[in-house]
Structure formats: structure tokens, C-alpha cells
C-alpha positions, -999 to 999 in steps of 0.1 A, spaced: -647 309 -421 -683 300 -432 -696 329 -421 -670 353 -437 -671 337 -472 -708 338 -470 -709 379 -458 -681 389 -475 -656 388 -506 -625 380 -482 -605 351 -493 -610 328 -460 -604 295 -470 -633 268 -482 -648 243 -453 -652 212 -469 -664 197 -436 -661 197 -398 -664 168 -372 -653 157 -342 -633 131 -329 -626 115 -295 -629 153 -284 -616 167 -310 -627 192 -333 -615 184 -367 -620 206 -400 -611 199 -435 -608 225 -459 -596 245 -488 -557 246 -490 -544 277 -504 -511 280 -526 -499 307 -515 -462 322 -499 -473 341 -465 -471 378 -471 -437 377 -440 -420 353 -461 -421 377 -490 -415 409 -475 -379 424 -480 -384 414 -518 -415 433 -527 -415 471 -543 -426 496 -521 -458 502 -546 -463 463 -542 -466 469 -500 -491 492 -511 -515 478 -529 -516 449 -502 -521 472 -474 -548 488 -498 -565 456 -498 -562 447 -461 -577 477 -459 -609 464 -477 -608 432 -455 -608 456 -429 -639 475 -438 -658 442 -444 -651 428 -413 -667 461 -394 -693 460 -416 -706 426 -404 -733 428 -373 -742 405 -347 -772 392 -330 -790 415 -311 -776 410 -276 -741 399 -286 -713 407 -261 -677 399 -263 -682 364 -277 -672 336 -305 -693 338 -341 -723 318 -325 -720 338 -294 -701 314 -271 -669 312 -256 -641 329 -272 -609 312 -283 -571 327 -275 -546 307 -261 -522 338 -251 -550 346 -227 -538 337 -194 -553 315 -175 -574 291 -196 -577 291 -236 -615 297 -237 -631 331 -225 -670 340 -220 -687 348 -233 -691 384 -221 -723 407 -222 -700 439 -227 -669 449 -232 -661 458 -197 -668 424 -184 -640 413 -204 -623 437 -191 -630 429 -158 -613 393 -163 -587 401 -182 -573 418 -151 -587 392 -127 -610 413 -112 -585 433 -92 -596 464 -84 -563 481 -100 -579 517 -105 -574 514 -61 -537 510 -64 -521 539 -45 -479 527 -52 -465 555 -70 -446 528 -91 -478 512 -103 -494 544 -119 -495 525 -153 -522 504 -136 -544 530 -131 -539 545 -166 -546 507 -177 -579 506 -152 -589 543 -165 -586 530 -201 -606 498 -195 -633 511 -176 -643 539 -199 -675 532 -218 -671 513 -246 -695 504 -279 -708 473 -291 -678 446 -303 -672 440 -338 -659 415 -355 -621 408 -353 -599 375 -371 -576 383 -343 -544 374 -351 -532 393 -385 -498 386 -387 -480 384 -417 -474 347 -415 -518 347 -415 -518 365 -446 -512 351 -480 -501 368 -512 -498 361 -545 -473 388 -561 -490 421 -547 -524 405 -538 -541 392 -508 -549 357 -521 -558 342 -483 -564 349 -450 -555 322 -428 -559 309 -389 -598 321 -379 -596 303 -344 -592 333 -327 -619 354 -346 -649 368 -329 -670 395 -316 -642 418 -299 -632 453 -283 -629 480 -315 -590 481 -307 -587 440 -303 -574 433 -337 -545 466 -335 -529 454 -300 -533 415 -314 -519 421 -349 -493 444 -331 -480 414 -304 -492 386 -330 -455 370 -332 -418 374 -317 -408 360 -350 -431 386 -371 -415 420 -353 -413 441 -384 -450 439 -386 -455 464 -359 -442 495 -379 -469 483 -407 -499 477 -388 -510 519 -388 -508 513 -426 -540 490 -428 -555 495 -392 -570 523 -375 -542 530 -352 -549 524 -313 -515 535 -299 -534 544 -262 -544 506 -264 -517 489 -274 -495 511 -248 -523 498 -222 -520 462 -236 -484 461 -230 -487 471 -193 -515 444 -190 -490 416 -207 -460 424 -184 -480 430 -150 -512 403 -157 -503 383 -189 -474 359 -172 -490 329 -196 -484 355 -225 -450 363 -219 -438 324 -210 -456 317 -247 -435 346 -263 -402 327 -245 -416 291 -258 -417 307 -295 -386 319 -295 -371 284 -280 -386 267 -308 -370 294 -338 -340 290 -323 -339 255 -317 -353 246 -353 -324 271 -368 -296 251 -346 -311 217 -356 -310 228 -393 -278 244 -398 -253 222 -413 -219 227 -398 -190 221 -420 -165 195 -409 -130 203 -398 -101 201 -419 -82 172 -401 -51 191 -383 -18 179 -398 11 171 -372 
């Protein structure tokens, strides 16, 4: 967050500090007052949507603006691991020297382009789409869902929830902001309006996440549990009128 404040005009929140803690890494910053831009979506005007998406947009450009070390693969901000728990497998990845390493272990190393079952051609189209040659990462948050973005009336006041940014594939932050949230579904018909679509990608992620990403999909079920279980738990059920004899 640091290192966005310092590079560029998005609102990231302030770090006030950052320890750690019988293994834990702690941070304390900046909370800001703001409604997440989900929360207020059916109630703003249609011009409203628009100028937020028009500045998303500019967070956009500023993030692709921003340019690594020489040497940088697929990696966090200092060039280490990265961080995404609906990875499957482990929650820390890397860091990669290229793009196609990443690739490489987000399918496990199977050599899927080999596949010959009719029924699996959507593996090969995923294996022709990953090995193609690919240009240097850029710099992705990673997880722009609604509920990450915070608006004051019909501006972006905050964006929220960094631990997933990093130096990433060029279409890493559509397919992410596109499968950021079962709760957060209408986002995907808005994403196009503030992100260079990837619609080849994000077709190609979804094969990925329902033959490779079991982790994913069991996360998905586990988010949906919990919405349901916290509406169920909340909903006040009105007593009975006592049945007379």
C-alpha cells in the first residue's frame, strides 16, 4: 500500500506501522469511512456508475504505469512469493521468472496440451492459451470487487484489501475481479466498463477452476455457507399466535 500511495494518486489506505507477532504479520493503518461501492449499488444514478467506473479507470492506468525491477517475474511487490488463498494447493506462489512458469503450476505441471479425450478439448484450448508468449507482468491489486472498493457518493474514496497485489499476467486482475465473490455476482456484467476486457481468459480461467482449482470451488461453497448461515442466524422469526381451542 506503501508503494502505491508513494507512485501514485490512488486512495490505498495509510500504513501507520507493520510488525510481527508470534508469526504473525500485523499492520495498522488508515481506516477509511467509507460504504463499499456493492453495498451502494442498486441506489446510484446511472451517471453516478459512471463517473466511478471513469475513475477505476484512472486507478487502472496508474497501476500499468508502475514498472518493476529489472528481472521481475510473476512475484509479490519485493519480488517474493505471491499471496492468493483461492490458489489451490498452498496460499503462497513463487515467485516465478515468467509468466509461463506460473502457468506451468497453476496446472500442476500436467502436460494437458497431450490430452487426446475428445471430452477434454477445453484443456487443450486452456494449454494453447497458457503457453502462448506472454509480456512482462504488471502490476495487479488482484481482487477488485465491489466490496474492495469504497465510494463516497459517485467517488472512489478507497481501495481496500492489497494482500493479493503483485506483479501478474496482463489479464490477472479481469478473470480475478470477474470470480472475486459468489456474493458480488452483479459485478461481472460491470467489469468490461473499467477493465480491458479478457473474455478468451476468463473463458480459460473458468475451465482451469472447474477441472484444476478443487481448493477454489470448495472456498466458493464455504462463502456461500457463511452468507447463508449469517442471514438464518439474523432473521428474526415472529412468534406464533397461540392457537385457540
Amino acid at each position: 500500500m506503501d508503494f502505491v500511495r508513494t507512485n501514485t494518486s490512488i486512495p490505498a489506505p495509510k500504513v501507520y506501522h507493520a510488525f510481527e507477532w508470534k508469526g504473525r504479520v500485523y499492520i495498522v493503518m488508515q481506516k477509511i469511512r467509507a460504504p463499499k461501492l456493492g453495498n451502494l449499488w442498486v441506489h446510484l444514478s446511472d451517471n453516478s456508475k459512471e463517473r466511478i467506473f471513469e475513475h477505476l479507470r484512472t486507478v487502472i492506468e496508474q497501476l500499468r504505469n508502475l514498472r518493476a525491477a529489472k528481472g521481475t517475474g510473476v512475484a509479490n511487490i519485493d519480488g517474493g512469493p505471491i499471496f492468493d488463498p483461492r490458489l489451490p494447493g498452498n496460499s503462497n506462489w513463487g515467485p516465478f521468472s515468467c509468466i509461463n512458469d506460473f502457468h506451468n503450476v497453476l496446472v500442476d505441471h500436467q502436460d494437458i496440451a497431450s490430452i487426446t479425450d475428445e471430452n477434454y478439448g477445453d484443456l487443450r484450448e486452456l494449454a494453447a492459451f497458457y503457453r502462448q508468449p506472454w509480456p512482462q507482468p504488471v502490476f495487479t491489486h488482484g481482487d477488485l470487487s465491489s466490496l474492495n472498493i469504497l465510494c463516497a457518493e459517485d467517488k472512489v474514496v478507497g481501495i481496500i484489501d492489497w494482500e493479493t497485489a503483485g506483479w501478474l499476467p496482463p489479464y490477472w486482475e479481469y478473470v480475478t475481479a470477474w470470480n472475486a465473490n459468489p456474493q458480488n455476482a452483479f459485478w461481472q456484467a460491470e467489469v468490461d466498463r473499467f477493465l480491458q476486457p479478457w473474455q478468451d481468459a476468463q473463458k480459460n480461467d473458468t475451465v482451469r477452476r472447474r477441472n484444476l482449482g478443487l481448493i477454489e470451488f470448495a472456498l466458493a461453497i464455504v462463502t456461500v455457507l457463511r452468507f447463508l448461515l449469517f442471514n438464518v442466524l439474523h432473521c428474526s422469526v415472529p412468534n406464533k399466535a397461540p392457537v385457540k381451542s
